[in-house]
N, C-alpha and C positions, 0 to 999 in steps of 0.2 A: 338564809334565815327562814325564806316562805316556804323551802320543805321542812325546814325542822319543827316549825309551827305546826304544820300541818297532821302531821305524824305521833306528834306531841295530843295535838286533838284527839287523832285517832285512837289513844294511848288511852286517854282519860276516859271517852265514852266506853272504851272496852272494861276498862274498869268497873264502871255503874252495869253494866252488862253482868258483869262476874258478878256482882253483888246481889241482883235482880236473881241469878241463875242458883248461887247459893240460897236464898231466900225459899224460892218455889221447894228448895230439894227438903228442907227442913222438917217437914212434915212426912212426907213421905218414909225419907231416911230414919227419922226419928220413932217413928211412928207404933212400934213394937214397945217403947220406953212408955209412949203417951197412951197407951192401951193398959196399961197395970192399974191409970186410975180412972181410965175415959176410953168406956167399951165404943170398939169400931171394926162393925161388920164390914163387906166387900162393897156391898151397898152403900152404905154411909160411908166410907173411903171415897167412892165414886159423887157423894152429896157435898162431900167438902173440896173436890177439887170442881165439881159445877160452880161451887160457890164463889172459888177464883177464878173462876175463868168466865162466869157471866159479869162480873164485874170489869174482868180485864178484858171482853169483849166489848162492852158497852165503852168502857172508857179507852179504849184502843181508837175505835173510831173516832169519839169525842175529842180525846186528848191528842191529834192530831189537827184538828177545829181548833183547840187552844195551844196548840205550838204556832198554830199558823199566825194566831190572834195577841200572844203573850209575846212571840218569840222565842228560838231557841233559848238562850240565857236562863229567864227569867223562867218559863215553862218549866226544863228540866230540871230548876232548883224547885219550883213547889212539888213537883210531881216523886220525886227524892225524899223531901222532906214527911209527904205522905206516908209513904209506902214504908220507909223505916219506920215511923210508929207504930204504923200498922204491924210491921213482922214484930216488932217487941208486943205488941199486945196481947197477942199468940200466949206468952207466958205468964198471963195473969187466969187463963181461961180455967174455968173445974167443971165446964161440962163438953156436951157436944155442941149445942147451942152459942155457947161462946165461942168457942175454937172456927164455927162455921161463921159468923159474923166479923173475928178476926180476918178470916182465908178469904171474906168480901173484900173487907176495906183494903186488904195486901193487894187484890185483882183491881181494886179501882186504882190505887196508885201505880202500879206497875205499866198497867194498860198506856201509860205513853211515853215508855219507856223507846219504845224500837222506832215510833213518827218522828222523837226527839232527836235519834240516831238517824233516820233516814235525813231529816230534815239540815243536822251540822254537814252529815257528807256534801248532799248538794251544795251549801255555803263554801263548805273550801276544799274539793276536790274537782276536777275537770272529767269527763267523761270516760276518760282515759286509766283515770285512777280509783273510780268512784266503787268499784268490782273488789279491787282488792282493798281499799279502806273499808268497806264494808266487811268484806273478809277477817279484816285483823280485829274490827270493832265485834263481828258474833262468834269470833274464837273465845269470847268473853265467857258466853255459855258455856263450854267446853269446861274453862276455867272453874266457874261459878261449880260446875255441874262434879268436876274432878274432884275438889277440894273437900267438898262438901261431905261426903261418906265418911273418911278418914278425921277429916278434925272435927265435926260431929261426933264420932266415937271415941276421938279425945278429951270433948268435952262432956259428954256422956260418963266418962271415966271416971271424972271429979267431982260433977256437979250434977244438979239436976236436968232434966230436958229440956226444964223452961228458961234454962242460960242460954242453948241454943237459940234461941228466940231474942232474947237480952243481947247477947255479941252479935247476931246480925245486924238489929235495928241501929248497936250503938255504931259499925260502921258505916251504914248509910249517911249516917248525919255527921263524920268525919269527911265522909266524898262531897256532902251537898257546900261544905266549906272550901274543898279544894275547889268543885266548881266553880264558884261564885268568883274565886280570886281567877282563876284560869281564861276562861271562855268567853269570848264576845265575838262577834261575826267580823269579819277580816276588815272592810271598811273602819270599824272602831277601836280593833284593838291597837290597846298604849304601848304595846311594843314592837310593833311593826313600824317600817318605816313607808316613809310616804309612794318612794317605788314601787314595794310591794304588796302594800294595800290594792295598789293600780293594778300588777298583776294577780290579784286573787280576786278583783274586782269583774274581771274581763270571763272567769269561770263560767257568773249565768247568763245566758241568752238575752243580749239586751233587747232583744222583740220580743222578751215573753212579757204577757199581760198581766198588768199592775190592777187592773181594776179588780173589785172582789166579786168574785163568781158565786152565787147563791150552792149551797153546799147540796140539794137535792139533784141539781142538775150535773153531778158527777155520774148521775145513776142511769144519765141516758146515754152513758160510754160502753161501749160494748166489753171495751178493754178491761173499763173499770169491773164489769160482772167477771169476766175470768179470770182476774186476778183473784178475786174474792171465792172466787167456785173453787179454784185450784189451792187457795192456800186452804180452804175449809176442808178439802181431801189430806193434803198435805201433813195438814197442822194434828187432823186426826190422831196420826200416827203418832207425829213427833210427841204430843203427851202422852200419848198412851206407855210411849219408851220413856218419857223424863219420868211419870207418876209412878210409874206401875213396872221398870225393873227392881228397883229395890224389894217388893213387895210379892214380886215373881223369884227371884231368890230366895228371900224367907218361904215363901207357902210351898214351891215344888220341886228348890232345888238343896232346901233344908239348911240352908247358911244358915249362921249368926250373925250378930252386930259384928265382929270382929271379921270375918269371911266377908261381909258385904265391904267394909272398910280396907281390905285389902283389894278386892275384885272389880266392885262396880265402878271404880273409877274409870277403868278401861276403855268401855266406849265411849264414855263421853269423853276421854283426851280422842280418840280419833276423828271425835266430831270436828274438836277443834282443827284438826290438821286437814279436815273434809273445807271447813272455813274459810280454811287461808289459800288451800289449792284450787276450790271454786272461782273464790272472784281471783287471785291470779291467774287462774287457766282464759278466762274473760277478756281480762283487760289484754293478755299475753297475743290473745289473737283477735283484738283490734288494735295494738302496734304492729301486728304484722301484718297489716293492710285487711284485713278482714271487716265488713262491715259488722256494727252495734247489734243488727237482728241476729244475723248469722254467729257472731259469739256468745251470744245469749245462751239460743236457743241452741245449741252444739253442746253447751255445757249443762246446761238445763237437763238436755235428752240423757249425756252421758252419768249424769246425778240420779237421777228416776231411774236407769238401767239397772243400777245393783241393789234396787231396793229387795225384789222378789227373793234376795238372798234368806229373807228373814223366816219364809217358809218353812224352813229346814230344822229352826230353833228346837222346836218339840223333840227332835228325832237325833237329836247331836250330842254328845258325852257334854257333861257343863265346861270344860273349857274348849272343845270347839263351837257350844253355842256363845259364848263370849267373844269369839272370833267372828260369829257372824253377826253381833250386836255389833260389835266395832265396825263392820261393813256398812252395815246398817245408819249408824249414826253418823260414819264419814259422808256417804251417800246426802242424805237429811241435812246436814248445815252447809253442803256447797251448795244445796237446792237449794234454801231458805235464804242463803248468801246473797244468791242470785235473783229471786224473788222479790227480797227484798231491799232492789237496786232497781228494780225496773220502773219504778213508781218514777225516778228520777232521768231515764230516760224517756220518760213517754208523755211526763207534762209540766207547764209550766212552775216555776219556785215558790210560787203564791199556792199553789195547789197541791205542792208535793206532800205535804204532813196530810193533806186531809184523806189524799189517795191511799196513803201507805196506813192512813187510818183505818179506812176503808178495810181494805186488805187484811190489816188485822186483824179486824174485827172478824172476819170471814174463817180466819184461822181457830181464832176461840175458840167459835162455836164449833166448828171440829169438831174441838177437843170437847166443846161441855155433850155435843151430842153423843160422839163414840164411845165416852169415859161413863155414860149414862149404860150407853149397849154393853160393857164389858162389866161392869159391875152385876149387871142381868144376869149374863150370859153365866161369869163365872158364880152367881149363889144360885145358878140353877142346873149347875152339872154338865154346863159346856164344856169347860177348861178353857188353856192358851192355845191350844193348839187352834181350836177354830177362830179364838182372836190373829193370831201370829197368820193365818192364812186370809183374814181379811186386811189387814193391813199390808200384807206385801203386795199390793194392787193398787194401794192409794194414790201414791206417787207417778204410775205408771198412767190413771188415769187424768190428773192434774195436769201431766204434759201435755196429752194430746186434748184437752181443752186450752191450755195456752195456744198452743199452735190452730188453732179454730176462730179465737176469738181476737189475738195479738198478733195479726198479719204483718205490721212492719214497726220496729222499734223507731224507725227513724221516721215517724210519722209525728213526731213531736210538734212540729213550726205550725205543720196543718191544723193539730186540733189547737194549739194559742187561739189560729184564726179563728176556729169555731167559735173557743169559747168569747173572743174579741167583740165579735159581733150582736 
């Protein structure tokens, strides 16, 4: 029963994950529809995805401070509740101004989305598994991110663009019901029994420290900077590929709504399948006696190796650069898999939302900064190509700051005492 629960968790966050991922794509994918009545340069493309993402960076961190302080449960239902209003509001907008005030409040709600995910793993997964339930929980993206083209251009079909907006918010607030009846942290839930409450009890460290650690003094963690450095590099990228293939298809590789509906799904199912083989590849070589640092970072290295695939985009016929987006994207979510599971190896459970907050927040701004540079770059006659050659470096740089700053994963017990004292 305590795996099927577990699994069953796994199942549900992945879901809010998918929905999150659809959400973000809406705009983008749409976006040729939302220009016949609401002009949007490269620039202003680039002003409204700052707009989610200074929001989702701000409340990344924060909303990791209130999963800590709310609780799972309760946090990931206001934060749910948010965010789908917010992507329905999207379809009330008639200018630019609106449309960028929407793309805030969507960035504020969504921002604690993934603290809430990092935060249920540590609840009911063991060290062991915590790789690849992460894994299954950000295949979600994948999902979110596949779907998205194709029934957007189905619903494009019939209706207006502002339905797209409409159906996503109204399933956010179908899930924030499944949650409510679903989720409570293993101690409480009504359907476990008393055995296995005990063994999913025994998960977290019971020497990690209960007292509440003041949230500034996360910053005098070394680890904590390079998690935040490296996903900031990281994360660069991955918006760059979530916002701007749809939009790289339309301007250079001449698709339509229908071509992009058929095509772009592509990499992002490979993302997902990057997902699931990350934190499996993970956990696979810490049952096989391999230590927590060494599965990490083995996996971590081999994630970041084929990023530099992406170089080549520019110079490749359009379905072999699709081959190497799909490289690209598999590459990207076993790292981000991985990323973001480490928060859960390296501190205590009182602190895990606020780290993986952290973290996120670093990731954002990434993305709000290089989504800034590429908006530049391409209304000033750079093109992709010199985008596509700074981001094949991102990744590659990220790791060997991890490996600089995150000496041993299993350094865990040491910093509790730190912070204990």
């Amino acid at each position: 029963m305590r795996f099927r629960y577990q699994w069953r968790i796994a199942f549900l966050i992945a879901c809010a994950i998918t929905i999150s991922y659809f959400d973000r794509q809406t705009l983008p994918v749409a976006v040729l529809a939302i220009q016949r009545e609401i002009p949007i340069s490269n620039t202003a493309f680039s002003q409204l995805q700052a707009a989610f993402l200074v929001a989702y960076a701000v409340m990344y961190a924060m909303g990791g401070k209130l999963l800590d302080a709310l609780g799972t449960r309760k946090g990931f239902l206001v934060i749910m509740l948010w965010w789908s209003l917010a992507c329905a509001s999207h379809g009330f907008a008639t200018s630019f101004g609106m449309l960028a005030v929407s793309r805030f409040l969507l960035g504020m709600g969504e921002g604690g989305g993934f603290p809430a995910a990092t935060k249920a793993v540590y609840e009911w997964f063991s060290v062991r598994e915590r790789s690849l339930a992460m894994g299954v929980m950000n295949a979600g993206t994948a999902v979110g991110a596949v779907v998205a083209p194709p029934l957007i251009a189905i619903i494009l079909s019939f209706a207006s663009w502002r339905w797209v907006f409409f159906v996503s918010g109204a399933t956010g607030l179908i899930w924030a019901v499944w949650w409510w009846s679903e989720y409570f942290v293993p101690a409480a839930h009504p359907r476990l029994a008393a055995d296995e409450k005990e063994q999913l009890s025994e998960i977290a460290d019971p020497r990690s420290v209960e007292r509440s650690v003041p949230w500034f003094q996360l910053f005098s963690r070394l680890e904590v900077w390079g998690l935040m450095i490296a996903k900031f590099l990281s994360d660069a990228a991955w918006y760059f590929y979530l916002f701007w293939l749809p939009k790289y298809l339309f301007d250079v590789r001449h698709f339509d709504m229908k071509q992009v509906g058929y095509s772009a799904w592509v990499p992002y199912a490979a993302s997902g399948v990057g997902a699931l083989v990350g934190g499996w590849f993970s956990g696979w070589l810490i049952r096989q006696g391999k230590s927590v640092n060494f599965s990490r970072k083995v996996a971590l290295g081999l994630s970041a190796s084929v990023m530099p695939s992406i170089l080549f985009v520019s110079h490749a016929p359009v379905q072999f650069a699709l081959v190497l987006f799909s490289i690209a994207f598999f590459g990207q979510q076993s790292w981000s898999t991985l990323v973001m599971v480490l928060p859960t190896d390296l501190f205590p459970g009182n602190l895990v939302g606020s780290v993986a907050g952290l973290v996120g927040f670093g990731g954002a701004m990434g993305g709000v900064v290089f989504g800034f540079v590429v908006g530049y770059l391409l209304d000033h006659g750079f093109g992709y190509g010199v985008v596509f050659a700074m981001v094949s470096t991102f990744h590659v740089l990220a790791f060997l700051i991890i490996l600089l700053t995150v000496r041993q994963m299993k350094s865990k017990l040491l910093l509790e005492e730190q912070f204990a004292q």
